[in-house]
N, C-alpha and C positions, 0 to 999 in steps of 0.2 A: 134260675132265680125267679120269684115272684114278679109279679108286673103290674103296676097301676098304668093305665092308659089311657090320656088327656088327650082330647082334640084339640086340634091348634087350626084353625079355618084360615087360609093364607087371603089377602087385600089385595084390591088393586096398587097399592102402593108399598107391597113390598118387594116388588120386582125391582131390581135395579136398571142400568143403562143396559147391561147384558144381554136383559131379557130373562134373569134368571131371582131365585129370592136371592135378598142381600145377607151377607153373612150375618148381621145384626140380629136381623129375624131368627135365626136361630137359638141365639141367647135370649131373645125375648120369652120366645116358646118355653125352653127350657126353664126360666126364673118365673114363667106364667104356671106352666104344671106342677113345681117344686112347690111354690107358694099357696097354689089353690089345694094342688094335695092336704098339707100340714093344717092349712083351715078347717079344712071343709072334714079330713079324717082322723086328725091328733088334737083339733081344738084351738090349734096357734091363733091368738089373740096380737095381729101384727102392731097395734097400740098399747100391747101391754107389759109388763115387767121383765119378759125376757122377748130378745130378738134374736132372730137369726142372722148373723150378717154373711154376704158371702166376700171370702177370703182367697179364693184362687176359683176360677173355669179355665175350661178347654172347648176345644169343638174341633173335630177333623171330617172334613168333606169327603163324602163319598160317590156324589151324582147329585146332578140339579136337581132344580126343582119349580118351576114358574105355575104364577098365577096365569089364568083358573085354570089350567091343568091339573093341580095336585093340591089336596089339603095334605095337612102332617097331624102327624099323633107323637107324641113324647112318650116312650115307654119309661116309667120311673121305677128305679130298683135301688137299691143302697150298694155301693162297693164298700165302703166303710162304715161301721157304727162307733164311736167313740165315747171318750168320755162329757167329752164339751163340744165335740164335729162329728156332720156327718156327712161325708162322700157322698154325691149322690151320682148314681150311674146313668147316663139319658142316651138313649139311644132317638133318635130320632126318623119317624119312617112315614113311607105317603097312608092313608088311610088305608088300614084292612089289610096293609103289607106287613109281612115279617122282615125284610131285607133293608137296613141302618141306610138311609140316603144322605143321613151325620149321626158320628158318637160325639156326646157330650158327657161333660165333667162337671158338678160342684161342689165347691165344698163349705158349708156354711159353718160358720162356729157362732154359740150361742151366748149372749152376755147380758149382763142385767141391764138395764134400758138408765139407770141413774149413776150406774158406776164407772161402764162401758168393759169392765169386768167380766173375762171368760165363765160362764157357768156351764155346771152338768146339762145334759140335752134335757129339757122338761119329760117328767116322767111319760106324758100324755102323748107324747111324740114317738119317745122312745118305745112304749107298747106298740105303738099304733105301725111303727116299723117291725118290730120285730113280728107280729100278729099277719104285718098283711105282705111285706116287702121283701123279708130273711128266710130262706129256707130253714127248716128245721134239720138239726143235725141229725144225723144215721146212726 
């Protein structure tokens, strides 16, 4: 599967008492790449007529990861394209690695900003997935 890859620069403070990132940071990361993706390459307008809302995450630990040892990268892919949602698949790894140190889940569903009403995925999003994010079928 295709892959956008966002860097995520880890802080002094998001190590926890452990010594290690706190699991929050993960979801940050992941809802930081989701959203800058959709901006920055579909045009999502996050003040404007249709939103993304997310509806369900996940996240499963696979190996630490503490500051400044490691930044992260968010590999972003789609597990689902829908009509109104999409799955979005996040693997998350230390910089310039290929091996998941967490998988992440979202799944945004998309509603009109006045009605709060499921809508279709905005066309501009949905190209910009299938264009950069979906393999082509065989």
């Amino acid at each position: 599967m295709p892959r956008a890859r966002h860097p995520f620069p880890l802080r002094w403070n998001d190590n926890d008492q452990y010594g290690h990132v706190n699991n929050t940071v993960y979801y940050q990361a992941m809802d930081t790449a989701v959203n800058t993706w959709m901006i920055r390459e579909a045009g999502l307008d996050p003040a404007g007529a249709v939103r993304g809302y997310c509806v369900a995450s996940s996240c499963e630990f696979r190996a630490p990861v503490s500051y400044p040892d490691d930044d992260l990268e968010v590999a972003i892919g789609v597990e689902r394209l829908g009509t109104t949602s999409i799955t979005w698949d996040l693997p998350i790894l230390r910089s310039g690695d290929e091996k998941p140190v967490a998988e992440g889940r979202f799944t945004h569903v998309f509603v009109d900003a006045a009605t709060q009403r499921p809508v279709p995925v905005p066309a501009s999003i949905r190209s910009a997935v299938e264009q950069q994010l979906l393999t082509p079928a065989a």
